[in-house]
N, C-alpha and C positions, 0 to 999 in steps of 0.2 A: 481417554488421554492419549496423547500423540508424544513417543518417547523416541529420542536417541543416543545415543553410546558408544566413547569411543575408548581403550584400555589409555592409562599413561604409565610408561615406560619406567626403572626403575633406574635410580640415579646418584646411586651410593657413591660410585666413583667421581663424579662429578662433584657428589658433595665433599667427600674429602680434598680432594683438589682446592674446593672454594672454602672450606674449612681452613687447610693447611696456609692459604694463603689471607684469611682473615685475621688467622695469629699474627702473619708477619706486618701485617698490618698497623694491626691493636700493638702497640708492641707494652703498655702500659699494664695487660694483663697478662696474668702467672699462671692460671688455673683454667680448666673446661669451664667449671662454674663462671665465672668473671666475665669468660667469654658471653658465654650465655645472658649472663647478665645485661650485658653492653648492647644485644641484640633486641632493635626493637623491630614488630608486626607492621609492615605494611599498614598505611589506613585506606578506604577504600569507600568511594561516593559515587554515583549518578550522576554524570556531569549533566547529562543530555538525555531525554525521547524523543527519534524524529521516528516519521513515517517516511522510509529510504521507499517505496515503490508500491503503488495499489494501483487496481482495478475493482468493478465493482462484483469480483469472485474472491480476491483475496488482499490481502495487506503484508507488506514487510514492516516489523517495527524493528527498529534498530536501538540497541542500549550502548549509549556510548558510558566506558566505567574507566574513571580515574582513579586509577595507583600512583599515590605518595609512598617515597621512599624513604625515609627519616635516617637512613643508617650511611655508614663512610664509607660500605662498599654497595657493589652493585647485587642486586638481588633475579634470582630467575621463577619467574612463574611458569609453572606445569599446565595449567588447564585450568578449567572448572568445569559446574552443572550450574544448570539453571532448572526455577517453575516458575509457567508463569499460571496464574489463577486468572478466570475472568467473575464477577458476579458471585467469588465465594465457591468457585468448582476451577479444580486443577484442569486446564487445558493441556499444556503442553510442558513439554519436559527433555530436559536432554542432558548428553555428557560430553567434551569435547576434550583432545587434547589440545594443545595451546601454548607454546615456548615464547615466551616473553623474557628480555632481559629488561631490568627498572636500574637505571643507571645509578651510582651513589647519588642520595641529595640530590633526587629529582624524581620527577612525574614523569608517568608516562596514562595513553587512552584506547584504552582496547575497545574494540565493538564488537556487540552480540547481536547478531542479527535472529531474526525468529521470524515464520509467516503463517499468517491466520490465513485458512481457508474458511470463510462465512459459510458457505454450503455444514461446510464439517462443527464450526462454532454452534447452528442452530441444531444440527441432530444429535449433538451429544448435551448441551446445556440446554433443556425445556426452562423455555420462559424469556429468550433474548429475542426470537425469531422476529417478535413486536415491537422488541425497545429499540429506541433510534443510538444510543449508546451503553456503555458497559462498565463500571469498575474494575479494575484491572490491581493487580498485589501480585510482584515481581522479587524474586530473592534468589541468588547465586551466589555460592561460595566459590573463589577465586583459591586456586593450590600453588602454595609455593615452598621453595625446594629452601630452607633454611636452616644455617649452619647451627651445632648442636640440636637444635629444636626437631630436626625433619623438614616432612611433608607436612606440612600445616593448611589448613582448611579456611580463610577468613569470609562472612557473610558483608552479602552488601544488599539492600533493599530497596523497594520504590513503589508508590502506591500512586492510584491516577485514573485516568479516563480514556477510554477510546473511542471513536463514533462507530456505530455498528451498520456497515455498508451491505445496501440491497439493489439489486439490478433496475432501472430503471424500464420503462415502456413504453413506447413510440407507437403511432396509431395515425392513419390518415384518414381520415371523416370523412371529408366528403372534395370533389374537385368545384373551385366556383369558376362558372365561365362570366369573364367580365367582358369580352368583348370578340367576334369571331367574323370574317371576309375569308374572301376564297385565296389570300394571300397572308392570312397568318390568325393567331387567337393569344388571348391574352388569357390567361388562367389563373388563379389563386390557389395552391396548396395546404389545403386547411387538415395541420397537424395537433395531435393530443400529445402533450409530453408527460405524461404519468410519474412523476419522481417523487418514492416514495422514503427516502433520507431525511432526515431531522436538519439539514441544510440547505442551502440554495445554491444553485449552478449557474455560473458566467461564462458563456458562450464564446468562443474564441474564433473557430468557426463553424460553419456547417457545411460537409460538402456531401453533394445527393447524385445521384444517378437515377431518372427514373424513364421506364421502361412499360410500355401500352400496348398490348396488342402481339407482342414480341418486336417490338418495334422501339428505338431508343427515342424518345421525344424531348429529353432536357439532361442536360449532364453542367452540374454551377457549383456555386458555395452563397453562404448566405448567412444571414441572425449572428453575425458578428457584434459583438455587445449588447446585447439582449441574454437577458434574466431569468431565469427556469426556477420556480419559487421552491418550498422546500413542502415538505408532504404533502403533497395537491398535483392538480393537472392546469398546465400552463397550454394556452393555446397559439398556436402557432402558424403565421402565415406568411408562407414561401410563393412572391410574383415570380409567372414565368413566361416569358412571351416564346411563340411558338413560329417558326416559319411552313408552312404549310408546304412551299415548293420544296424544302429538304425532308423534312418527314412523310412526307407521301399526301394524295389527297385522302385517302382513307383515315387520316385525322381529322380532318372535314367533317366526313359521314359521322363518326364517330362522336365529335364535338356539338352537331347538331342533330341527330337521332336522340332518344329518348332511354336507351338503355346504359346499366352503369360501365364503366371502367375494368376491365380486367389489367390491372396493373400490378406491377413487381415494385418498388423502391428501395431503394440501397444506398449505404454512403458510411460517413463518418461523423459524429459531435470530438468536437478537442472542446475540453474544459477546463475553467477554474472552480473550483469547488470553495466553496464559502465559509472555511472550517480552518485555524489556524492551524492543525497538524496537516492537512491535506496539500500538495502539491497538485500541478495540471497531471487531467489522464485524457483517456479517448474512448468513448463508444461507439462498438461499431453496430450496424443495426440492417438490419433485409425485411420486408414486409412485404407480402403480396396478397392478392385477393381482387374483389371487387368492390367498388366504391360510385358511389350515383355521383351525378352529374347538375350542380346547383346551376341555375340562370338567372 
């Protein structure tokens, strides 16, 4: 479990202050009791879950929590904690201080941010590293500083779902030559997109750098709306026509000789991911090695 912690301050002075000036308020009540009385608990909902920011290493989930103020004067909240569970096991956990004033007879929306590291989600919870998603049982009590009453502690909860994100893999198969003269070649980039998420990915763009020989042969973008399916391998091909006379003839040799590619590739994917919590990200991605040479 992943905890944090932070002291809150103590606020006696403040509460008589806001005490003393509640009576002048209330002017209808005689007594502490009466007062007391007259004092209602915040209520306290879940307006919102977004996913404020991911990659395919971690996640922010953000809890947006509305406070209703039912009472004639203004109210101050101290802080809270939160846990949040995924699959029935406490992940993570924390304490914050947190000064909120909740104006009389009104609302106000605080946000909890939290972030999942998936690396840290699968080695402490056996048994997620598989599932494409999670059950998730979120509860925080919100502290507020209330006249007679105290420090008072109110829970708020929220039960749901998360998709549980894993790195994708990128692979170049093989290079196809479609077409080669002593003044340029036309190639195919025959890519494996390995994606192995319980969702689908929408291509925004792709942009590649790639590099033969130590020599730069193609630097583009490409598979702009085009589909990356969801747990499977998508395949993928990137045209790339070559000028001969800027890359050297030793592209030549290389494109009509018999042995494979010593290639580097590099670049970026910008995505839309196919999941209604999810926003666009970016994968960045390097591969090198050797790769034959199709005709």
């Amino acid at each position: 479990m992943i905890t944090h912690s932070t002291s809150t301050p103590l606020l006696s002075v403040k509460r008589f202050i806001y005490l003393f000036s509640l009576v002048l308020l209330i002017g209808g009540c005689q007594t502490i009791q009466d007062l007391a009385d007259s004092i209602q608990k915040p209520t306290l909902s879940v307006d919102d879950v977004r996913v404020t920011g991911f990659n395919f290493q971690e996640m922010q989930l953000t809890y947006d929590i509305k406070i209703n103020n039912p009472n004639a004067a203004s109210l101050q909240m101290l802080g809270y904690d939160y846990d949040l569970d995924l699959n029935g096991n406490s992940f993570l956990d924390g304490n914050q201080t947190k000064e909120v004033t909740v104006k009389a007879s009104d609302a106000s929306i605080i946000q909890m941010p939290m972030t999942l590291n998936f690396r840290d989600v699968y080695r402490t919870i056996s048994g997620l590293a598989n599932e494409k998603e999670t059950s998730y049982n979120f509860i925080s009590h919100l502290r507020f500083d209330l006249p007679v009453l105290g420090e008072t502690a109110i829970p708020v909860k929220k039960q749901g779902s998360i998709p549980l994100l894993k790195l994708p893999k990128l692979n170049l198969s093989n290079v196809q030559l479609e077409n080669l003269s002593f003044n340029g070649a036309d190639i195919n980039l025959k890519l494996q997109f390995d994606n192995p998420n319980g969702f689908g990915l929408n291509i925004n763009q792709f942009n590649y750098d790639l590099v033969v020989n130590g020599n730069q042969w193609a630097v583009g973008n490409a598979l702009k709306g085009v589909n990356i399916k969801e747990d499977g391998v998508t395949e993928l091909n990137i045209p790339v026509s070559l000028n001969i006379a800027q890359i050297g003839t030793s592209a030549y040799r290389i494109l009509s000789g018999s042995e494979p590619l010593d290639y580097q590739l590099k670049g970026d994917f910008d995505f839309n991911p196919l999941h209604e919590l999810l926003g666009s990200t970016n994968f960045d991605f390097n591969r090198s090695g050797q790769v034959p040479i199709n005709r």
